[in-house]
C-alpha positions in Angstrom: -15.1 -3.8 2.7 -14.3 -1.5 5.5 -15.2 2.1 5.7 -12.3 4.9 5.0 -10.2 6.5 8.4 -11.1 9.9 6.5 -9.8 11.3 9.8 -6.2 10.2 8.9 -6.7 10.8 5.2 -7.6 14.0 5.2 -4.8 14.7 6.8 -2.6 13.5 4.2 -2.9 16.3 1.5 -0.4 15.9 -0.6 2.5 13.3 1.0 5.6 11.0 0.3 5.2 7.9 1.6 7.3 4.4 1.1 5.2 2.0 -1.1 5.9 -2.0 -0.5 4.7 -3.9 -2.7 3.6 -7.9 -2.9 1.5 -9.2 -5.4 0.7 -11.6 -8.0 2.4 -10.5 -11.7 0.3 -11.1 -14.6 2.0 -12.7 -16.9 1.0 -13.9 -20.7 -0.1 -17.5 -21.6 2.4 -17.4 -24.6 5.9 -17.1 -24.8 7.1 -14.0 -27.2 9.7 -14.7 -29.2 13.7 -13.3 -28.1 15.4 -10.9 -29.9 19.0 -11.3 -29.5 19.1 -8.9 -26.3 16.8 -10.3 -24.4 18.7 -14.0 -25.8 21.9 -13.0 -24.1 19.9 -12.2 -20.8 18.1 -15.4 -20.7 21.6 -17.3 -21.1 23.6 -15.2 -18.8 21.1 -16.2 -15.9 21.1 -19.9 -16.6 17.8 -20.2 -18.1 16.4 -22.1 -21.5 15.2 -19.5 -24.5 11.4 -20.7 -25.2 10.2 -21.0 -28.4 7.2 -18.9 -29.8 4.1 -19.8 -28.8 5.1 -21.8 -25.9 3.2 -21.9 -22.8 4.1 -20.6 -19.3 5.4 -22.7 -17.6 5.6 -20.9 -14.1 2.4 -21.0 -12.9 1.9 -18.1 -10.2 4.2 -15.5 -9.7 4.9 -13.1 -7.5 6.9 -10.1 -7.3 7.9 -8.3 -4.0 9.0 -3.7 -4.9 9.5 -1.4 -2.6 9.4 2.9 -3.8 8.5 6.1 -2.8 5.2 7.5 -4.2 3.7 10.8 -4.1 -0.3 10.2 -3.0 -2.5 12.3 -1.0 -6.4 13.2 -0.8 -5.9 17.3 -2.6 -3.5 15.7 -5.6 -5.4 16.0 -9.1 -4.0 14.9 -11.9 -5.0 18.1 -14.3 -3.5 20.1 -11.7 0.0 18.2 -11.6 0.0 17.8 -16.1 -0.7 22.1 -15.8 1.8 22.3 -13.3 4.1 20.2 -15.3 3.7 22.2 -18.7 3.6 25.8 -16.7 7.2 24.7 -15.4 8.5 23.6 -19.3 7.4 26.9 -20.3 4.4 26.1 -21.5 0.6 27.5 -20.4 -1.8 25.0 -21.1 -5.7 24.2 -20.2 -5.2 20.6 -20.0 -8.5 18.2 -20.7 -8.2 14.8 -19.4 -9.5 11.6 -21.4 -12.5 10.8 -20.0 -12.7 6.7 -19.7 -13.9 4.3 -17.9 -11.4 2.5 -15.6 -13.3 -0.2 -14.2 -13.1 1.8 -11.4 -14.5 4.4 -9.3 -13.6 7.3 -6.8 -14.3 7.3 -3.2 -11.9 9.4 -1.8 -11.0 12.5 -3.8 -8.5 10.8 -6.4 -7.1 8.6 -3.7 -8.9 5.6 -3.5 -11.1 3.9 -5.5 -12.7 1.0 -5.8 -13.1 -2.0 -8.7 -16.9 -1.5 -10.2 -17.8 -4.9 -9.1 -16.6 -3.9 -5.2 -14.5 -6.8 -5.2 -10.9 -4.4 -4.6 -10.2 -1.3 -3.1 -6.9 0.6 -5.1 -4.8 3.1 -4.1 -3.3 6.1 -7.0 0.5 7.2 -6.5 3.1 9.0 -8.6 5.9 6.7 -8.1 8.7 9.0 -7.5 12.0 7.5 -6.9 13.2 3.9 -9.3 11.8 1.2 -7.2 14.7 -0.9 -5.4 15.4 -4.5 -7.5 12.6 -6.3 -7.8 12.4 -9.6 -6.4 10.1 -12.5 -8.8 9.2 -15.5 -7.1 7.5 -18.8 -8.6 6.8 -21.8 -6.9 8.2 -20.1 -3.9 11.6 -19.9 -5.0 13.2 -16.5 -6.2 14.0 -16.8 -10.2 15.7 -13.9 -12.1 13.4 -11.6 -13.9 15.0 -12.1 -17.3 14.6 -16.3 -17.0 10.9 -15.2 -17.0 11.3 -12.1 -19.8 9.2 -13.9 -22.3 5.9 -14.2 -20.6 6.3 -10.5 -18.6 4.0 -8.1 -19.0 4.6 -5.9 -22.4 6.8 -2.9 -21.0 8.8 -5.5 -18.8 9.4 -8.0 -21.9 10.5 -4.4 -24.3 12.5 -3.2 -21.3 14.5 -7.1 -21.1 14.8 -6.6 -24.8 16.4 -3.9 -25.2 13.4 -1.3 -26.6 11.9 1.6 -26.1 8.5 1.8 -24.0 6.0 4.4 -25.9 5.0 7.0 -23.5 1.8 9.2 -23.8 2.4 13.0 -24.1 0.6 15.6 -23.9 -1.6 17.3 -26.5 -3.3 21.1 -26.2 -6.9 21.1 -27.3 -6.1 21.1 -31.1 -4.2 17.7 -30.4 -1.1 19.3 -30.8 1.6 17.5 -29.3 3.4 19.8 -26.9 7.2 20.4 -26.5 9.4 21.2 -23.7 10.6 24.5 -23.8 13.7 26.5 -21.8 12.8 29.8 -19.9 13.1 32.1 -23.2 10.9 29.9 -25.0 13.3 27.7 -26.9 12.2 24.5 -27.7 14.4 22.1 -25.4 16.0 19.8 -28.3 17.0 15.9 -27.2 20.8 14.0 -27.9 19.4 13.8 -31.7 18.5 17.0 -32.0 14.7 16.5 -32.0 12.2 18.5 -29.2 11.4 16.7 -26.6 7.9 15.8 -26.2 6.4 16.3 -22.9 5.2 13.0 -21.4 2.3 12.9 -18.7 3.4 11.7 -15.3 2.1 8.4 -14.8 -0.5 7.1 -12.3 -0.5 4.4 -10.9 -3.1 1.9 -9.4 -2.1 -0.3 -6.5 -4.2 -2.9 -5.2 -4.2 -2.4 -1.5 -4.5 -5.7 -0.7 -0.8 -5.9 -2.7 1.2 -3.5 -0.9 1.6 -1.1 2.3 2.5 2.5 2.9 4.6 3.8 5.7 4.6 7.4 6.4 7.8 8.5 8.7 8.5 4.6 9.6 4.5 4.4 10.5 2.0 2.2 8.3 -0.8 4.1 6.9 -4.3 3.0 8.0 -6.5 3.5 5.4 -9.4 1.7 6.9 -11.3 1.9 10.7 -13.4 -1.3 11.9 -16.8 -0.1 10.6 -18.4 -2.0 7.8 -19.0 -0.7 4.1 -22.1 -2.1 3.0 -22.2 -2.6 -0.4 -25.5 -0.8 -1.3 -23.6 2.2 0.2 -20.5 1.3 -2.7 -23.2 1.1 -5.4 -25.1 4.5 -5.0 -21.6 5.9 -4.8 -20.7 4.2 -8.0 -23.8 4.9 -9.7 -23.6 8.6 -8.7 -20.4 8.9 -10.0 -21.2 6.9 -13.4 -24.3 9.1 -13.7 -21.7 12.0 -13.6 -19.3 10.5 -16.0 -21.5 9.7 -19.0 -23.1 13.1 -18.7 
């Protein structure tokens, strides 16, 4: 792996920049069954409905995004869900899970790296909906709903027609916590119910998946100097020693 251009990076703080994205989608060996939604979907782009059980037939595929993120080397994630309550209404001392996941920081909240050093990832707030995705197997561009069945969980719910659950905050009681107006109301959804406040979500990006362009210029995360591994594995264990104290 290459070392960091901490130069640059330090110099994005807190930034938008335009995420493109290519990678491989994981998709599941077994096709879920389709509820009548997702049915109707499958039909209306000229593709078969699989039965239960069946196996992927797709091999590899890939999916090509493109979106804004927020990322930048002074974000922090208990900052931005205190932030985010504080602006509801609500003043909270937010406490983060701790867990582990698989892997670790190298660059403030930035960058990290897999615990076996075999990927480096980027973490962004996706901002904006990403532009229509584009899947591709065997080369050739297939409609997303064709391959609904064996999609990854929120992508299969979302084809079908249901509801993603979202995590939401909790104060240190476990409370769940509510949006709230500027006198303290509780801010009440379409059926009447408060709206629970969901976390903003994080995301990990391979780097090796996507680019970022800054003002029409790609970001250069790395410079030509060599990470040695032994470097990546004091860091790591430092930062595991850390963790499970």
């Amino acid at each position: 792996m290459k070392k960091l251009n901490t130069t640059l990076l330090s110099k994005l703080s807190s930034t938008f920049a335009s995420l493109r994205y290519n990678g491989e989608v994981k998709m599941v060996k077994k096709a879920r069954e389709a509820n009548e939604t997702l049915t109707k979907a499958i039909l209306a782009h000229g593709g078969k409905v699989a039965e239960k059980g069946e196996p992927c037939p797709f091999g590899t595929v890939t999916k090509v995004n493109q979106y804004t993120v927020s990322i930048g080397a002074k974000l922090n994630y208990k900052r931005k869900v205190e932030a985010m309550t504080k602006r509801n209404g609500v003043v909270t001392d937010y406490r983060p899970e701790q867990r582990d996941l698989g892997m670790f920081p190298v660059f403030g909240e930035l960058v990290w790296v897999k615990n076996d050093l075999s990927e480096v990832y980027i973490r962004a707030y996706q901002t904006t909906k990403p532009k229509a995705a584009q899947y591709f197997a065997d080369g050739k561009e297939v409609a997303k709903e064709i391959l609904g069945q064996w999609l990854p969980s929120k992508d299969f719910n979302t084809l079908s027609g249901l509801e993603n659950t979202v995590s939401v905050v909790a104060d240190i009681d476990g409370n769940i916590i509510y949006c709230q107006d500027e006198d303290g109301n509780l801010v009440l959804d379409k059926d009447g119910n408060p709206m629970e406040m969901a976390l903003p979500e994080v995301r990990a990006i391979k780097l090796s998946n996507c680019e970022l362009y800054r003002k029409g210029e790609k970001i250069e995360f790395f410079t030509d100097e060599e990470w040695s591994e032994s470097e990546l594995a004091q860091i790591r264990d430092a930062y595991y020693a850390k963790f499970n104290a």
